[in-house]
C-alpha positions as CSV (number, residue, x, y, z in Angstrom):
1,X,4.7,-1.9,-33.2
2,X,1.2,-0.5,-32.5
3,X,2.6,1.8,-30.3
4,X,3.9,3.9,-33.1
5,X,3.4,7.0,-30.7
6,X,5.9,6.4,-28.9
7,X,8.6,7.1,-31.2
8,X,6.7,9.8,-32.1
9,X,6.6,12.0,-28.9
10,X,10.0,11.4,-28.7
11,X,10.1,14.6,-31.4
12,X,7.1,15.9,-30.5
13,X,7.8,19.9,-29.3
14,X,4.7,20.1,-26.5
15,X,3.7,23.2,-28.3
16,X,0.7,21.3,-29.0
17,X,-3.1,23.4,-28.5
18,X,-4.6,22.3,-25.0
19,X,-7.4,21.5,-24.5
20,X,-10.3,23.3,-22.3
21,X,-10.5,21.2,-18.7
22,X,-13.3,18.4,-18.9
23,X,-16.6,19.2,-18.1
24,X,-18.5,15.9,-19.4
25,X,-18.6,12.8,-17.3
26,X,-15.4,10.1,-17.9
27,X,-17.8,7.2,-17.9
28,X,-20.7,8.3,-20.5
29,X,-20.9,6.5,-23.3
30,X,-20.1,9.1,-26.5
31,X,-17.5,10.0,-29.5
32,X,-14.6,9.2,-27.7
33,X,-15.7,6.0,-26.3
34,X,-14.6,4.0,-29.4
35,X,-12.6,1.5,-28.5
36,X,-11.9,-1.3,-26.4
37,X,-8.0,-1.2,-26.6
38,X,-6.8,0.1,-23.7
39,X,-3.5,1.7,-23.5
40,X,-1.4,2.2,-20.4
41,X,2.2,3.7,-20.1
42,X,3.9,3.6,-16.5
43,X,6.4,1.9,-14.1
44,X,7.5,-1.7,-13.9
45,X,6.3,-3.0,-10.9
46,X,7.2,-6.6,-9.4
47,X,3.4,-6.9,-10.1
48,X,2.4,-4.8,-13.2
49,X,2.4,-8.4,-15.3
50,X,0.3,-9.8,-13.1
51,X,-2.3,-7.1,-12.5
52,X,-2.7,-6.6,-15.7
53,X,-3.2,-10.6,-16.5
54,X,-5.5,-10.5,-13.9
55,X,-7.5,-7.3,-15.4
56,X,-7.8,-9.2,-18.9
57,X,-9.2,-12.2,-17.3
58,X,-12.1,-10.1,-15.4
59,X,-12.8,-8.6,-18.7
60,X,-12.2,-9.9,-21.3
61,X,-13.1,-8.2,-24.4
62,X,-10.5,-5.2,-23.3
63,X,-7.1,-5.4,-24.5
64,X,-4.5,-4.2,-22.3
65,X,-1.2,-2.6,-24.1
66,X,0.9,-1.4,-21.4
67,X,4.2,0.3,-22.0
68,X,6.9,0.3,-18.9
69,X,8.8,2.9,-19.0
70,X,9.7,6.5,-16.4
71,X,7.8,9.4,-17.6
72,X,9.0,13.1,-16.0
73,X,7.2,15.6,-15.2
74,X,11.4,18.1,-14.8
75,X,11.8,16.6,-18.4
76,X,8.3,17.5,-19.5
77,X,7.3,14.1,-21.2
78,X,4.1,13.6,-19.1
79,X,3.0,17.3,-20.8
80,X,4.2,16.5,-24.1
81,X,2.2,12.7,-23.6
82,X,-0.7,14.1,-22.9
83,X,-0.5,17.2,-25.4
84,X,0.3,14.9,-28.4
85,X,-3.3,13.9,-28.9
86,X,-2.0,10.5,-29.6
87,X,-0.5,9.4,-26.2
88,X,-1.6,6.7,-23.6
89,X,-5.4,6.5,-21.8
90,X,-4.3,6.0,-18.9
91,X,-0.6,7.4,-17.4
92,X,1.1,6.9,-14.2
93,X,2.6,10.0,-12.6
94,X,4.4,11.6,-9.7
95,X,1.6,12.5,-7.4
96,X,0.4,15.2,-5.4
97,X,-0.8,19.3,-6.4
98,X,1.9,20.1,-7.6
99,X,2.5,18.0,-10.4
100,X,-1.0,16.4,-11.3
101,X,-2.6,19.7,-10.2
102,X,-0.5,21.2,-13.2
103,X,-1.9,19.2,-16.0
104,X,-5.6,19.4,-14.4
105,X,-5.3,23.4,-14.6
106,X,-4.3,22.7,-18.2
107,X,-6.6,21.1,-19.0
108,X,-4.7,17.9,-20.1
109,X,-6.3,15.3,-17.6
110,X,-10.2,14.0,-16.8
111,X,-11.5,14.6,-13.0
112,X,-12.6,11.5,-11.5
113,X,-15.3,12.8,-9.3
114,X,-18.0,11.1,-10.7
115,X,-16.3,8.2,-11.6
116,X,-15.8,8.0,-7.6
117,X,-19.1,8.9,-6.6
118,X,-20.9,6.5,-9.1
119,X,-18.7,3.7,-8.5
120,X,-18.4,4.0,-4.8
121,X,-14.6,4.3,-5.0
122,X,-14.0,7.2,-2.2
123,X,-14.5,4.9,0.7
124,X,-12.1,2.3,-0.6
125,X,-9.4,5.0,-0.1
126,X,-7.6,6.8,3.0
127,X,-10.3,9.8,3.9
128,X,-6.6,12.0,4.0
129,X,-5.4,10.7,0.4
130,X,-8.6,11.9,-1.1
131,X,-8.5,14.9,0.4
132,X,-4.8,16.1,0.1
133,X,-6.0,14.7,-4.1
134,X,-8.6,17.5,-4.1
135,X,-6.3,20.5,-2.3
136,X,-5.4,22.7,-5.7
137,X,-8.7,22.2,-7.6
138,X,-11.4,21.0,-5.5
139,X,-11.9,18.2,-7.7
140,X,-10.1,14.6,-8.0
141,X,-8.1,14.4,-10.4
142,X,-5.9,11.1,-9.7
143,X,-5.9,7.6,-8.2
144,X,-3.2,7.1,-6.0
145,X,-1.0,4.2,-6.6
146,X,0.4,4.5,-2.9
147,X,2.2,6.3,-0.5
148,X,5.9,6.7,0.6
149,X,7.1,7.4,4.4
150,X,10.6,9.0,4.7
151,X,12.5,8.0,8.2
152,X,16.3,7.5,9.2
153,X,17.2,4.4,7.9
154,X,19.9,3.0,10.3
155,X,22.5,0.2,10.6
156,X,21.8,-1.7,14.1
157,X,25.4,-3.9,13.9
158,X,27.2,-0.2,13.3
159,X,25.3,1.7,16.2
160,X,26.0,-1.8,18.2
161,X,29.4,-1.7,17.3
162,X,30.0,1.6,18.5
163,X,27.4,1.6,21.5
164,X,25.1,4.4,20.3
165,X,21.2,4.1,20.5
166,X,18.7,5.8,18.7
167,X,18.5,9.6,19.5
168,X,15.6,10.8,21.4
169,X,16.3,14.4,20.2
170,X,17.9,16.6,18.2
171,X,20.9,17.3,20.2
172,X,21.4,13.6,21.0
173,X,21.5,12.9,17.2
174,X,24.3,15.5,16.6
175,X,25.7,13.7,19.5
176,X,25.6,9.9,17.5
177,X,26.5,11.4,14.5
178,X,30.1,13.0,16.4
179,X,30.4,9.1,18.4
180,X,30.5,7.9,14.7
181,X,32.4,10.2,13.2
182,X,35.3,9.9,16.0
183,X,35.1,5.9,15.3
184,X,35.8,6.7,11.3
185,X,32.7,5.7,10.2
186,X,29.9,7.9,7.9
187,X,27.3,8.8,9.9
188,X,24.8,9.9,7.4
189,X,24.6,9.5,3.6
190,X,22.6,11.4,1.2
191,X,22.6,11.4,-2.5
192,X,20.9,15.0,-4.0
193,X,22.7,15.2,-7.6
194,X,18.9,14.0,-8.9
195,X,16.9,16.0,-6.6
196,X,14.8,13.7,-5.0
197,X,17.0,12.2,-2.0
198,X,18.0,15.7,-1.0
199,X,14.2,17.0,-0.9
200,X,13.5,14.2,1.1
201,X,16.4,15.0,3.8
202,X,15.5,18.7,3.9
203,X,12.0,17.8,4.4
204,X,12.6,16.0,7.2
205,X,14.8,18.2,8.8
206,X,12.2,20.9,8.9
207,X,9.9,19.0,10.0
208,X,12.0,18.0,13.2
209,X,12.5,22.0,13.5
210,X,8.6,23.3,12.4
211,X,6.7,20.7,13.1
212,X,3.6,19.1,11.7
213,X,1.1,21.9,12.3
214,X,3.5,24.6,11.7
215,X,4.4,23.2,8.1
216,X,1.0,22.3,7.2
217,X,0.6,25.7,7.2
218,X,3.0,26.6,5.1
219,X,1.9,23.5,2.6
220,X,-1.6,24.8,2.3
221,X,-0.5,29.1,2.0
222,X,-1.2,30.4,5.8
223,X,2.5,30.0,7.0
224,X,6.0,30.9,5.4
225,X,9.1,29.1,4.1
226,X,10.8,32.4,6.0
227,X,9.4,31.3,9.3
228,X,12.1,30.9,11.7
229,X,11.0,27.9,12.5
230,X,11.4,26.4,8.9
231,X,14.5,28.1,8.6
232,X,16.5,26.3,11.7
233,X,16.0,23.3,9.7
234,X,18.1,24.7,7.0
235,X,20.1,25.4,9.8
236,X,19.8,22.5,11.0
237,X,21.2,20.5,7.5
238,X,23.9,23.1,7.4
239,X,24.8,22.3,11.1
240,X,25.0,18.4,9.8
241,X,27.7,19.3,7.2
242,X,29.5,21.7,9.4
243,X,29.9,18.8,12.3
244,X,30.9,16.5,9.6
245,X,27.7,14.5,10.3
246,X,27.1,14.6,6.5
247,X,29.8,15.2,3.3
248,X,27.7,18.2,1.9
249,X,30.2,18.0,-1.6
250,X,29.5,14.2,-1.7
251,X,25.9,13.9,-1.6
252,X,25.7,17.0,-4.2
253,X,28.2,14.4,-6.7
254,X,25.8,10.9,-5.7
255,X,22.4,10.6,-7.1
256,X,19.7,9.0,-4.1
257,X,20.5,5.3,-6.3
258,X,24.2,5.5,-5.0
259,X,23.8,6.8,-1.8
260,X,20.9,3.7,-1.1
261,X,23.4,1.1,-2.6
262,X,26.5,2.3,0.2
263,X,24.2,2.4,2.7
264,X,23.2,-1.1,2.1
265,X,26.3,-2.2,1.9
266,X,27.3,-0.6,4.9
267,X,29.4,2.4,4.0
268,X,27.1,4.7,6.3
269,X,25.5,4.3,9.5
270,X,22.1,6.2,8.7
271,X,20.2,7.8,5.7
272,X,16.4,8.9,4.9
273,X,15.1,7.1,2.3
274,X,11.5,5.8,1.7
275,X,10.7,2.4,3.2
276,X,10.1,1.3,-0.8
277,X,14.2,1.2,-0.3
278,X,14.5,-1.2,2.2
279,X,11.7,-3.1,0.8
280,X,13.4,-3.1,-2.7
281,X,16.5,-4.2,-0.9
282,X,15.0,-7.4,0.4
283,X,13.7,-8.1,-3.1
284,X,17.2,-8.0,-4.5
285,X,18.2,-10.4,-1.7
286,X,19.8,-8.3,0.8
287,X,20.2,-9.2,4.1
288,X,18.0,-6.2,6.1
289,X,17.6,-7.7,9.0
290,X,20.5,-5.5,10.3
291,X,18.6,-2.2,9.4
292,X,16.0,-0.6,11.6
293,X,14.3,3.0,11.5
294,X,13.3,5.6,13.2
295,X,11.6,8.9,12.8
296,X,14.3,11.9,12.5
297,X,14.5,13.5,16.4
298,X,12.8,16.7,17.2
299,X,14.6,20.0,18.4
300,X,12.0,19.5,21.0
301,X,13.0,17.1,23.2
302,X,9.5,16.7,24.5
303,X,7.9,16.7,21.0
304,X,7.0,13.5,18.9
305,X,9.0,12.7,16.2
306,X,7.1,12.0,12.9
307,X,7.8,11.2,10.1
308,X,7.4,12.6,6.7
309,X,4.9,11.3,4.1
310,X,3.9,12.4,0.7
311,X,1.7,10.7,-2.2
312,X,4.5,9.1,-4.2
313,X,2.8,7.9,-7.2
314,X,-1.2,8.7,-9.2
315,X,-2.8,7.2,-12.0
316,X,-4.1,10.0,-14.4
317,X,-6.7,9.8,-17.3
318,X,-5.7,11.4,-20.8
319,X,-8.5,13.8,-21.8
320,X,-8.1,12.7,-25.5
321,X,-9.1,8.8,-24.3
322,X,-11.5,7.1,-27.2
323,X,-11.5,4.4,-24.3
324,X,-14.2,5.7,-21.6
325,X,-15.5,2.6,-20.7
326,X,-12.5,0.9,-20.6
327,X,-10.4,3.5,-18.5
328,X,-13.7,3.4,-15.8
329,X,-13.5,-0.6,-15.5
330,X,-9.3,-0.1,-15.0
331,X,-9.8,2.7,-12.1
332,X,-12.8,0.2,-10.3
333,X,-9.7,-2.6,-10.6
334,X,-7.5,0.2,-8.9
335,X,-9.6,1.0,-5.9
336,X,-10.6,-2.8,-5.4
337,X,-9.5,-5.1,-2.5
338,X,-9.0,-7.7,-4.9
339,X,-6.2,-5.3,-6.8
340,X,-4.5,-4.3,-3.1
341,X,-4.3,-8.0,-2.1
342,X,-2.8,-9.6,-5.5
343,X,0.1,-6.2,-5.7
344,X,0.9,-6.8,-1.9
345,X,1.4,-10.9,-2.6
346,X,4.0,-10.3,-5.9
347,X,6.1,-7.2,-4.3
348,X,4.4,-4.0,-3.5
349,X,7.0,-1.7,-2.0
350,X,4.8,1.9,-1.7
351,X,2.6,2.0,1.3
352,X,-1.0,1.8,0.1
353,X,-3.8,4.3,-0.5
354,X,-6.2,2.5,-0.2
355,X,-8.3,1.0,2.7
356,X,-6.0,-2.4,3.8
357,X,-8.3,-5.5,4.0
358,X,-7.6,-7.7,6.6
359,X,-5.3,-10.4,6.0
360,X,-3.5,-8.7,3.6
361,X,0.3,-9.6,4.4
362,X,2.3,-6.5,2.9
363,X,6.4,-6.1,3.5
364,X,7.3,-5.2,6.9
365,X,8.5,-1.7,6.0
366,X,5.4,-1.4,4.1
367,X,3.5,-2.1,7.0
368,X,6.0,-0.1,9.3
369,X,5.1,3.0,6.8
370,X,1.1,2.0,6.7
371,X,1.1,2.0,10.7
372,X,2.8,5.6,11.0
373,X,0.5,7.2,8.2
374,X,-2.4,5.8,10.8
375,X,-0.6,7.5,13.3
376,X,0.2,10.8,12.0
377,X,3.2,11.8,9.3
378,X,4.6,15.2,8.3
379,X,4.7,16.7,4.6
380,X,7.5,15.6,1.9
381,X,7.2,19.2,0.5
382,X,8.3,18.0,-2.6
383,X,5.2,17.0,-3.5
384,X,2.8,19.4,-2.2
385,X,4.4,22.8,-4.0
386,X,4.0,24.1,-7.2
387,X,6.6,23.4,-10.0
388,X,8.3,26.9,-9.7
389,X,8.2,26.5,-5.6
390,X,9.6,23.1,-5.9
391,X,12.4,23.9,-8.2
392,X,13.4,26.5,-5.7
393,X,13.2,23.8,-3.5
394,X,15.6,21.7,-4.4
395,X,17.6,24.8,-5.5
396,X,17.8,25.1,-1.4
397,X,18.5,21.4,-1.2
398,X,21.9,22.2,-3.4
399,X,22.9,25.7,-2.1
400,X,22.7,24.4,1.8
401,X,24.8,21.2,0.8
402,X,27.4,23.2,-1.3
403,X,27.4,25.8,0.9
404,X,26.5,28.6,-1.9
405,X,23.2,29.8,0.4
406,X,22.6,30.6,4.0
407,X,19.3,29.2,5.1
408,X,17.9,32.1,5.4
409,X,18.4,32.8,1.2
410,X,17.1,29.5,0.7
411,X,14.3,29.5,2.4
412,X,13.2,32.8,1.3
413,X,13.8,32.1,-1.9
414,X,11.3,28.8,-1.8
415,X,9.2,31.5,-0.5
416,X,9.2,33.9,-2.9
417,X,8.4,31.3,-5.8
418,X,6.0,30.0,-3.6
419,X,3.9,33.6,-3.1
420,X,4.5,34.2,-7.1
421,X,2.4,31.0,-8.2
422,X,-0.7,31.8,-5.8
């Protein structure tokens, strides 16, 4: 294989020398603009064949090698990737400061500044994306592959069945959840063993209780995980298991892949999940046409309910690239209409970054998901804290659901690592 790195890192110890962060611009020509192999390691999109086809035919003396394949940031493979000196050009990551912001304080990734401002590639994306991009260094350091929008997933033939409507508030979804419960049936599954799932439920349960502006605040270092507020919704998933809303032990034992999969075969009434779900579900040929969703209900019954939202997945650049040129003609493919258009037609499930041309047809939960980021979203703070902060994040998620912590000790102690890494 030419890709003998690959069963190289697999050994590699990440103890590797890092390098200083990048001062020089991505696209001059120099020393480590040598080659017109380009090499690529990320997901497996319904599209990524195609794109990539489509990439080689607009330029054509650049060879695309692109390895498929999940790459962790927990596990410490993007670090070890992009420490080995012989890794990929061009990787794609979990977004957002807390993860891509690591490796650009390390000095392991390009910034893309210039890129953007030569290239005209800023306007082409969501004025918010770039910014919440530049909110731990200032600089851009990643090209957002697109967006997911967590809501309460929900099963219309089970609330039909049972005559319950979509709460308006937060005391009228405890109410549902007991209506369901009484008839036998799950009101809410979750699925935390991995992490993910769970941060995503939390999340939007604080939300409900904080609200946007409140946990903004918190995101960006002015407000507290110890606030009150953020702290009913703890309460507030504690409060869930303690009705019997939600099986606390269960969704600690599931992973967020087995909780989706009985959900869609109808062994809950609701769940939050990303709308990338539902779309994957109507790929696999599932019949969704008896799922709707809703934003999770407020404490306030006079306040909105929003959603939550957080950049789900980035394009980096290795700082070690001998491909300059090449990696600059890849991100201009990235930001273009052409790009957005061709990923939309062959099965994009994340809700884009970019700016949607007209006429582009995406997936209706897609489109649901692009329509509320237009209108406003909340945080997934998953993405937005640093690593220490998150894993005390989802520390929470695991104490609340096994009952080990009060919300008060988790919360505070998302705090505390939080306060520690600034």
């Amino acid at each position: 294989m030419r890709w003998m790195w690959t069963a190289l890192l697999l050994v590699l110890s990440g103890c590797a020398t890092v390098a200083a962060p990048g001062t020089g611009a991505l696209s001059a020509d120099g020393p480590q603009d040598t080659s017109k192999t380009l090499r690529i390691m990320g997901a497996d999109f319904p599209y990524t064949d195609a794109t990539v086809k489509a990439f080689e035919q607009q330029h054509p003396d650049i060879k695309v090698e692109y390895v498929k394949g999940a790459i962790s940031f927990e596990q410490g493979s993007v670090q070890t990737l992009l420490r080995s000196g012989s890794g990929p050009d061009l990787l794609l990551v979990n977004s957002g400061p807390g993860r891509v912001g690591m490796l650009a304080k390390a000095g392991l990734i390009w910034p893309l500044d210039e890129v953007f401002a030569t290239n005209g590639l800023a306007g082409r994306f969501q004025p918010e994306v770039v910014k919440q991009t530049k909110a731990s260094t200032g600089k851009i350091y990643e090209i957002v592959e697109g967006l997911d929008v967590f809501q309460v997933y929900y099963n219309k033939l089970i609330f039909a069945a049972h005559g319950v409507e979509i709460p308006r508030d937060w005391q009228g979804f405890l109410a549902t959840c007991q209506k369901l419960k009484d008839a036998g049936v799950k009101p809410l599954l979750a699925g935390a063993r991995d992490n993910f799932a769970g941060g995503w439920l939390l999340g939007a349960l604080v939300q409900a209780s904080a609200g946007r502006q409140k946990m903004s605040e918190v995101i960006n270092g002015s407000g507290s995980f110890a606030d009150p507020d953020v702290v009913r919704g703890g309460q507030m998933l504690s409060d869930l298991i303690a009705k019997g809303c939600l099986d606390g032990g269960q969704a600690a034992a599931l992973d967020g892949g087995q909780a989706q999969a009985a959900f869609w075969k109808g062994g809950g009434a609701m769940t939050v999940v990303p709308q990338g779900s539902m779309a994957d579900a109507r790929q696999d040929g599932i019949d969704v046409s008896q799922y709707g969703a809703f934003p999770l209900p407020t404490v306030d019954s006079g306040a909105e309910a929003l959603p939550t939202a957080g950049l789900a997945l980035s394009w980096v650049v290795n700082k070690s690239t001998k491909s300059r040129s090449a990696v600059v003609e890849w991100l201009r493919w990235l930001a273009s209409p052409e790009y957005l258009k061709l990923t939309a037609a062959k099965g994009r499930t994340l809700v884009p970054a970019q700016v949607v041309p007209a006429g582009t047809k995406l997936d209706p939960a897609v489109q649901d998901g692009l329509e509320k980021v237009a209108k406003g979203t909340g945080f997934n703070p998953s993405v937005y804290l640093p690593d220490a902060a998150k894993e005390a994040w989802y520390q929470a998620v695991q104490g609340l659901l096994t009952r080990r912590m009060s919300p008060e000790t988790a919360m505070q102690g998302v705090q505390d690592k939080l306060g520690a890494s600034r």
